[in-house]
PDB file of N, CA, C and O in Angstrom:
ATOM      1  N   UNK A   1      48.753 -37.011  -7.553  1.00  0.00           N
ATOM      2  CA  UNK A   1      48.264 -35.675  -7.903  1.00  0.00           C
ATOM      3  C   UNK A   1      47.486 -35.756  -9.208  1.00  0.00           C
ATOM      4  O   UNK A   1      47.837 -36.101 -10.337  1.00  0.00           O
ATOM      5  N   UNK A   2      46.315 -35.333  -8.711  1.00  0.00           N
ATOM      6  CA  UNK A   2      45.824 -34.603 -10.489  1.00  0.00           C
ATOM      7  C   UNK A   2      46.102 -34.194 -11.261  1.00  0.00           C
ATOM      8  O   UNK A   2      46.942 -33.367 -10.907  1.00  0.00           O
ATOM      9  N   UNK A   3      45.923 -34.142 -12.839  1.00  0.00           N
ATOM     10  CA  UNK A   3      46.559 -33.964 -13.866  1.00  0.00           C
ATOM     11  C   UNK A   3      45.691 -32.667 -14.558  1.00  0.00           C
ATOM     12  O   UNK A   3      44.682 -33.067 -15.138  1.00  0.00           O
ATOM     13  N   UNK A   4      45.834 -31.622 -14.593  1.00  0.00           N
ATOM     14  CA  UNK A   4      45.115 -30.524 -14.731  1.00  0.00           C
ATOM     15  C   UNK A   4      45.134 -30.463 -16.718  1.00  0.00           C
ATOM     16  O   UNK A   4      46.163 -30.182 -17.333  1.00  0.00           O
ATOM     17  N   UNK A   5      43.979 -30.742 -17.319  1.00  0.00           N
ATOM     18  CA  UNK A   5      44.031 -30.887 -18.384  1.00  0.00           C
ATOM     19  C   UNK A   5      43.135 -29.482 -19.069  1.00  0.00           C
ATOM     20  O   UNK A   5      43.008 -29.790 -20.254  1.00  0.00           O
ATOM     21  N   UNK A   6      42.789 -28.765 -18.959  1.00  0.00           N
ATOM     22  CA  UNK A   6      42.647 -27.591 -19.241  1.00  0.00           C
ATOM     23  C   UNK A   6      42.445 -26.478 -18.310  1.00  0.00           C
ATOM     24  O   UNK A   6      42.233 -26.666 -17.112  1.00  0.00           O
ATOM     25  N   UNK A   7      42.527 -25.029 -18.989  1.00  0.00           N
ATOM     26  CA  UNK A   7      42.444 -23.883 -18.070  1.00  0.00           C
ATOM     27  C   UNK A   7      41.215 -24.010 -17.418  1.00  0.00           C
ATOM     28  O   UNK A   7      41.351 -23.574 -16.275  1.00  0.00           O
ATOM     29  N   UNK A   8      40.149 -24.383 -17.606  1.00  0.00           N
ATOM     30  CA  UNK A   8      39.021 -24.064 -16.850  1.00  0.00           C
ATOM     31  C   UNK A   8      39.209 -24.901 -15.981  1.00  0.00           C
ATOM     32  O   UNK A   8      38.455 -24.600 -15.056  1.00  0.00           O
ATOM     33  N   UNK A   9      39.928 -26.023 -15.660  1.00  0.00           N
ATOM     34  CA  UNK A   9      40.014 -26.868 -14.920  1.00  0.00           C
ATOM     35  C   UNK A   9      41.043 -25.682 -13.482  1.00  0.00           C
ATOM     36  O   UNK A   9      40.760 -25.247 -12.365  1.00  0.00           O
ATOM     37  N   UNK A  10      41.930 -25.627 -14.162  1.00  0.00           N
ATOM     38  CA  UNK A  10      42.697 -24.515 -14.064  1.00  0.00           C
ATOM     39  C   UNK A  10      42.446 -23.881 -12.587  1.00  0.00           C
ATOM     40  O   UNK A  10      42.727 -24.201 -11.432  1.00  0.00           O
ATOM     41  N   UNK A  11      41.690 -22.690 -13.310  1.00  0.00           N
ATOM     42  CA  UNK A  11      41.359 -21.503 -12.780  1.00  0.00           C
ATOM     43  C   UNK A  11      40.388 -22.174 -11.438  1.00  0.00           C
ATOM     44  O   UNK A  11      40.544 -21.848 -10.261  1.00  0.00           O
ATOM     45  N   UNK A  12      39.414 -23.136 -11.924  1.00  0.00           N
ATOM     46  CA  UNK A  12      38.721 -23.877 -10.631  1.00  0.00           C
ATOM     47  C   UNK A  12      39.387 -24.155  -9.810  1.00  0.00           C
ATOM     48  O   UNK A  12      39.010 -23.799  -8.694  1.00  0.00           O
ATOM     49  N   UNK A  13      40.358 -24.718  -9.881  1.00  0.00           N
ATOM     50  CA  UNK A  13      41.388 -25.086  -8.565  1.00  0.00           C
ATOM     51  C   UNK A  13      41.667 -23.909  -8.041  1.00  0.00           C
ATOM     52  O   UNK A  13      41.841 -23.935  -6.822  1.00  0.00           O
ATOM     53  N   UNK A  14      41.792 -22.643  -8.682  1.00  0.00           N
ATOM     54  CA  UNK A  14      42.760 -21.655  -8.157  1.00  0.00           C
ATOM     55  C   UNK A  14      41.256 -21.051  -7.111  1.00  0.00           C
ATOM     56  O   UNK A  14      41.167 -20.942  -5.888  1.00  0.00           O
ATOM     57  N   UNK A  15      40.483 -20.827  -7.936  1.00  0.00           N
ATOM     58  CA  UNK A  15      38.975 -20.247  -7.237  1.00  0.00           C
ATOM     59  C   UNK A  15      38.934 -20.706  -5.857  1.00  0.00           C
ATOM     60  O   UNK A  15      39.073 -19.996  -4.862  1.00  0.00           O
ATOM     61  N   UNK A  16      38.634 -22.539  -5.906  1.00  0.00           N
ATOM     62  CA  UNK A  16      39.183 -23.146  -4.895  1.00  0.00           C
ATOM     63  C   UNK A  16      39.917 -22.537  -3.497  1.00  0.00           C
ATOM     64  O   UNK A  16      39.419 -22.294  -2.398  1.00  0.00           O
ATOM     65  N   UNK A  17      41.338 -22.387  -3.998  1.00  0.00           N
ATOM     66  CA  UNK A  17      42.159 -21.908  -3.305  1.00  0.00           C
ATOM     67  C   UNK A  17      41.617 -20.578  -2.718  1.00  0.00           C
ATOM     68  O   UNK A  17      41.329 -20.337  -1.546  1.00  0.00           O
ATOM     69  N   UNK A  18      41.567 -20.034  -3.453  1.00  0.00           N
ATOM     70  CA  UNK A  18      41.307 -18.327  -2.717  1.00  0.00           C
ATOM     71  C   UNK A  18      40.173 -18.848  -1.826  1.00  0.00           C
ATOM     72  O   UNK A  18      40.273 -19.132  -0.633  1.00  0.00           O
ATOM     73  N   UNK A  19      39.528 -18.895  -2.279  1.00  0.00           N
ATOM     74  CA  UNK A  19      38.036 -19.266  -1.502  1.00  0.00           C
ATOM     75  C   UNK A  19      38.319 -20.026   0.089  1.00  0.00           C
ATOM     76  O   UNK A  19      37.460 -19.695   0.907  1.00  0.00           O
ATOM     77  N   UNK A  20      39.187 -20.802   0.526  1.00  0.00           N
ATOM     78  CA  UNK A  20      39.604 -21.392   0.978  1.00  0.00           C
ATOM     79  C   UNK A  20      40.290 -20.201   1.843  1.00  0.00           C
ATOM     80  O   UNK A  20      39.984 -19.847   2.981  1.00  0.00           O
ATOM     81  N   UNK A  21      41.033 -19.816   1.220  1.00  0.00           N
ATOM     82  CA  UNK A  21      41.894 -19.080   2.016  1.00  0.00           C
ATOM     83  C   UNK A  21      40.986 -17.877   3.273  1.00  0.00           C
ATOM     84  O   UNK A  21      40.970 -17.575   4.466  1.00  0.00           O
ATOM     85  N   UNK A  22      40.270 -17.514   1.818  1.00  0.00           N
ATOM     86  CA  UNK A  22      39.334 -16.199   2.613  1.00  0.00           C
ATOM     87  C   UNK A  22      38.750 -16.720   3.611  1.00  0.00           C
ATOM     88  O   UNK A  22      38.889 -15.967   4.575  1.00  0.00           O
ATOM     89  N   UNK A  23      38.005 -17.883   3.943  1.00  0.00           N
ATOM     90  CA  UNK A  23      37.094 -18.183   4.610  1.00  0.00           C
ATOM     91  C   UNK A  23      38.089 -18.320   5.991  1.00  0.00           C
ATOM     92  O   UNK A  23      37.718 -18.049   7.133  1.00  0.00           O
ATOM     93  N   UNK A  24      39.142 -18.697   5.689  1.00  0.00           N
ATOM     94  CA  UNK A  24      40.484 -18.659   6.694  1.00  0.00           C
ATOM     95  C   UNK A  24      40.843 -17.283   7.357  1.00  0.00           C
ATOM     96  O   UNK A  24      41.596 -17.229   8.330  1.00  0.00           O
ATOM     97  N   UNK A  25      40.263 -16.154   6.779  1.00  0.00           N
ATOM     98  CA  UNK A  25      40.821 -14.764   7.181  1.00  0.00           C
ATOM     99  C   UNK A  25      42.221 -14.283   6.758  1.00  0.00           C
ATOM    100  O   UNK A  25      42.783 -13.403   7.409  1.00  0.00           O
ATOM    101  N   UNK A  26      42.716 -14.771   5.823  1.00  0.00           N
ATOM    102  CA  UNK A  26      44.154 -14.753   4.649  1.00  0.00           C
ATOM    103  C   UNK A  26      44.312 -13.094   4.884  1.00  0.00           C
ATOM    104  O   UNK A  26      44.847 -12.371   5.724  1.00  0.00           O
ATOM    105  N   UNK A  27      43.677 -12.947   3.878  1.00  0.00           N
ATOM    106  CA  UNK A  27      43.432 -11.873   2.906  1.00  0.00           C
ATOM    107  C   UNK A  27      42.977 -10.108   3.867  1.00  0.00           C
ATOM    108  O   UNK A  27      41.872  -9.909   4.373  1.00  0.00           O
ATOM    109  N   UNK A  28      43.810  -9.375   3.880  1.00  0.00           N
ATOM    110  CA  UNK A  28      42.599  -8.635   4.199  1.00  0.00           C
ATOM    111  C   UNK A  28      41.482  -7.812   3.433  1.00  0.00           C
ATOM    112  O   UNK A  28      41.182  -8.197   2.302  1.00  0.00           O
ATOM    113  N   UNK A  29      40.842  -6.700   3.973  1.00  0.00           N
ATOM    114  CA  UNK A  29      40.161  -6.308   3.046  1.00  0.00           C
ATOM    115  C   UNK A  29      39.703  -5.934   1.991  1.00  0.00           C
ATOM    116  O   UNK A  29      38.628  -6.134   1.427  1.00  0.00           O
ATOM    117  N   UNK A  30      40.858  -5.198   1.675  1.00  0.00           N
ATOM    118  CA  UNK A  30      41.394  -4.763   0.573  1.00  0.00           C
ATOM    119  C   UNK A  30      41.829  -6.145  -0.771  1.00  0.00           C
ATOM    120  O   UNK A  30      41.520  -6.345  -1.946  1.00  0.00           O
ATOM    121  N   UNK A  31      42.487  -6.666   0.022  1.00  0.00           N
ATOM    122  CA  UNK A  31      43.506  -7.907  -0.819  1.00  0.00           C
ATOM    123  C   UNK A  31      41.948  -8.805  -1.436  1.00  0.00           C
ATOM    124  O   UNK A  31      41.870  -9.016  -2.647  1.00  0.00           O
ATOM    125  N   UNK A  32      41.102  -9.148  -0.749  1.00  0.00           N
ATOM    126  CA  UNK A  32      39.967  -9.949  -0.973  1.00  0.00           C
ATOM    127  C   UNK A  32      39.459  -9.138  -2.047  1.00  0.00           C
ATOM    128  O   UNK A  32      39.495  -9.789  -3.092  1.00  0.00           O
ATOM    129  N   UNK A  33      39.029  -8.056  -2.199  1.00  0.00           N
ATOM    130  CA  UNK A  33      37.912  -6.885  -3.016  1.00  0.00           C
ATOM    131  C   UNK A  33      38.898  -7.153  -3.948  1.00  0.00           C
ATOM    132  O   UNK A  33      38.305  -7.700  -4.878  1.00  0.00           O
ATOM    133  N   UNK A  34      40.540  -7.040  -4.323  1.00  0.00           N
ATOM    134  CA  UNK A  34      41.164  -6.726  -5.213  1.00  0.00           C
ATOM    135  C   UNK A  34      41.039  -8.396  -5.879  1.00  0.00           C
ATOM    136  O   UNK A  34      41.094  -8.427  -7.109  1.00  0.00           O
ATOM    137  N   UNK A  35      40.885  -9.703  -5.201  1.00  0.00           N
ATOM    138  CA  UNK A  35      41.331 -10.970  -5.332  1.00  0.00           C
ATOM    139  C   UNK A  35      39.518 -11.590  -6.577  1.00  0.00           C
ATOM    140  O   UNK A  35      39.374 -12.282  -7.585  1.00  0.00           O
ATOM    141  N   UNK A  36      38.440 -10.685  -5.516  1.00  0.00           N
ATOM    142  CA  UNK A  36      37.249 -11.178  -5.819  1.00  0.00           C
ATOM    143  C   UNK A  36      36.819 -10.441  -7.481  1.00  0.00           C
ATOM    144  O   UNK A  36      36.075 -10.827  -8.382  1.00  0.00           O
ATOM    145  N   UNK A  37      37.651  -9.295  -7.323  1.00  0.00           N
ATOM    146  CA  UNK A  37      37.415  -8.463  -8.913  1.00  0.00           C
ATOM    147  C   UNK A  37      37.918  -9.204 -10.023  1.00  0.00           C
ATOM    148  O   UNK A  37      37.216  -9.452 -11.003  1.00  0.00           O
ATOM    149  N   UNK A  38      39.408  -9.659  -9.882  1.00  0.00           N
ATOM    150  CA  UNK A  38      40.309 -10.722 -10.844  1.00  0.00           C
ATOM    151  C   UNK A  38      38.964 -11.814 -11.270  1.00  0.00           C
ATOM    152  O   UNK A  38      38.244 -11.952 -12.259  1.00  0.00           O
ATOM    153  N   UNK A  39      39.121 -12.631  -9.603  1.00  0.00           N
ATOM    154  CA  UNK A  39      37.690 -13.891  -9.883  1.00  0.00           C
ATOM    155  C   UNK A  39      36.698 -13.333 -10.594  1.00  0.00           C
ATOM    156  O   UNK A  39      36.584 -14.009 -11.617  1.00  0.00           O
ATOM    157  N   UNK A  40      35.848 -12.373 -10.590  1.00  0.00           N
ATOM    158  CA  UNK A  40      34.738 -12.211 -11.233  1.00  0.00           C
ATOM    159  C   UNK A  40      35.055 -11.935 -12.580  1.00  0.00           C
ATOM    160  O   UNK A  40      34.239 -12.487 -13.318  1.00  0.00           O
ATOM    161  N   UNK A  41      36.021 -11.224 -13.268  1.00  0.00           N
ATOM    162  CA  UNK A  41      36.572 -10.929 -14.147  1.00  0.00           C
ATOM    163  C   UNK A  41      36.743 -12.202 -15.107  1.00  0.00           C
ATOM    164  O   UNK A  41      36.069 -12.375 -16.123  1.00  0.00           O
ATOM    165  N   UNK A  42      37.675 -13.009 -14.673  1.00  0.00           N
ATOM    166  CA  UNK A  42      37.579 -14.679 -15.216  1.00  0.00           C
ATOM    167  C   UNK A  42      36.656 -15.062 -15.296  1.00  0.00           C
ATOM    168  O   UNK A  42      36.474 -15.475 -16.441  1.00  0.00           O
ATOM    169  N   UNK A  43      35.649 -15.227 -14.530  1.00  0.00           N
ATOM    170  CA  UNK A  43      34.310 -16.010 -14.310  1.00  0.00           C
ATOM    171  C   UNK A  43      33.495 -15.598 -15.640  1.00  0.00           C
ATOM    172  O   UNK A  43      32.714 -16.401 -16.152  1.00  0.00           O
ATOM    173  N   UNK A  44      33.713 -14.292 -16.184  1.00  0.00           N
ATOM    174  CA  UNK A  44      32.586 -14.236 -17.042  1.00  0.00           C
ATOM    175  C   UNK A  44      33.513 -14.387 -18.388  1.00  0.00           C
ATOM    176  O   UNK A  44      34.716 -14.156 -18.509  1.00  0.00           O
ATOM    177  N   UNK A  45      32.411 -14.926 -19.520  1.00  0.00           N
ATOM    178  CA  UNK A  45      32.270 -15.503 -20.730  1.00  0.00           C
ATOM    179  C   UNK A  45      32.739 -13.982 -21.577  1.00  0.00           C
ATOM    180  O   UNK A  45      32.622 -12.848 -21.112  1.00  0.00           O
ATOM    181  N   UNK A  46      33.260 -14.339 -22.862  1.00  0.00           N
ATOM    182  CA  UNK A  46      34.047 -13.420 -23.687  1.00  0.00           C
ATOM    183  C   UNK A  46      32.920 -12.958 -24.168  1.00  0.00           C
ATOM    184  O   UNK A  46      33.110 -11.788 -24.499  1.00  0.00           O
ATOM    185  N   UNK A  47      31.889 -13.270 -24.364  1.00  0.00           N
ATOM    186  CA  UNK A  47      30.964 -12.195 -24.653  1.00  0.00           C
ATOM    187  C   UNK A  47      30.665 -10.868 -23.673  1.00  0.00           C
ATOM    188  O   UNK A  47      30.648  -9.655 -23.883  1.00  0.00           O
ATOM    189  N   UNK A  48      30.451 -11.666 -22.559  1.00  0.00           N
ATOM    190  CA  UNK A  48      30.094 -10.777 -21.413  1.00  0.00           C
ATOM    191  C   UNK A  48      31.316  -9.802 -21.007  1.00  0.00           C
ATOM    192  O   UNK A  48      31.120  -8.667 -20.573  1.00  0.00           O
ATOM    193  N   UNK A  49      32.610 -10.367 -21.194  1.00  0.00           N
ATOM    194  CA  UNK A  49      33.443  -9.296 -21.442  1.00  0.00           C
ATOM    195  C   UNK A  49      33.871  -8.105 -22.086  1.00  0.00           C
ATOM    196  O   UNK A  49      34.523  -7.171 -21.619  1.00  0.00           O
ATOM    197  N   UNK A  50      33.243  -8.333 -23.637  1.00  0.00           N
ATOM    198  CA  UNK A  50      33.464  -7.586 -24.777  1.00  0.00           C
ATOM    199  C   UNK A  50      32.301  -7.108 -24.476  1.00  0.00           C
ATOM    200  O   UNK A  50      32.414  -5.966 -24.919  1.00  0.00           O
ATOM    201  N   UNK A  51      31.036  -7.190 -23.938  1.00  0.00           N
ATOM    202  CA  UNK A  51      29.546  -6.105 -24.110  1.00  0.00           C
ATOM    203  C   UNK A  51      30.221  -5.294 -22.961  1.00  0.00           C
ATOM    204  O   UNK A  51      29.959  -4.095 -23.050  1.00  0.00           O
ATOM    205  N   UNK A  52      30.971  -5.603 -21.971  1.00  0.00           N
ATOM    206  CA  UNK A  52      31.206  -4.591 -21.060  1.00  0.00           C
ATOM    207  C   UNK A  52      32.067  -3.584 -21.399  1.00  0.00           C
ATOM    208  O   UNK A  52      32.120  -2.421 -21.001  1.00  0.00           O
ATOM    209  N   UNK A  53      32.921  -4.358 -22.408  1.00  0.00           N
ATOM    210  CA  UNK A  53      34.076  -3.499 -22.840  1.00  0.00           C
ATOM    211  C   UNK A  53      32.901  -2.051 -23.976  1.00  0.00           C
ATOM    212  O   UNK A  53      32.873  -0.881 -23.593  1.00  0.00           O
ATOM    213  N   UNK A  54      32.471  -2.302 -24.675  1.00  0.00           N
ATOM    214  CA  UNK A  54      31.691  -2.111 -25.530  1.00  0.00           C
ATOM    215  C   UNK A  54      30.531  -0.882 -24.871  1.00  0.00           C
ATOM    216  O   UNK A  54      30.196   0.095 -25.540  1.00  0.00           O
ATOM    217  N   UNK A  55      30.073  -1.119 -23.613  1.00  0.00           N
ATOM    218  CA  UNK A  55      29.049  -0.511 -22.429  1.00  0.00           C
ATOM    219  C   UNK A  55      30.081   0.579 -21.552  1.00  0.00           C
ATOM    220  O   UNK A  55      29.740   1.341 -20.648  1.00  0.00           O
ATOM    221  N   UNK A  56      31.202   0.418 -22.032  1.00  0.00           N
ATOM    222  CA  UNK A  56      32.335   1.808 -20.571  1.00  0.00           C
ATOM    223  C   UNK A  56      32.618   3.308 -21.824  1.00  0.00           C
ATOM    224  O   UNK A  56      33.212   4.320 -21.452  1.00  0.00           O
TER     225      UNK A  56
END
């Protein structure tokens, strides 16, 4: 097994996973929209977080 040496390493595996799953039909509709908001949420950079926070 791989040795997961930081979060970004992290969260890629997990992306991975979901991604995986969905393409499987896992998830339903709802669960995916709620799964893909988290992902996009992570995905973006603390800047891009704080201008949004900053933009509501």
């Amino acid at each position: 097994m791989d040795t997961i040496t930081n979060k970004s390493d992290a969260l890629n595996i997990l992306f991975q996973a979901v991604e995986m799953a969905q393409q499987k039909g896992i998830y339903t509709l709802k669960d995916a929209y709620i799964i893909f908001n988290a992902v996009e949420f992570l995905s973006k950079t603390e800047t891009e977080v704080e201008e949004n926070i900053i933009t509501e």
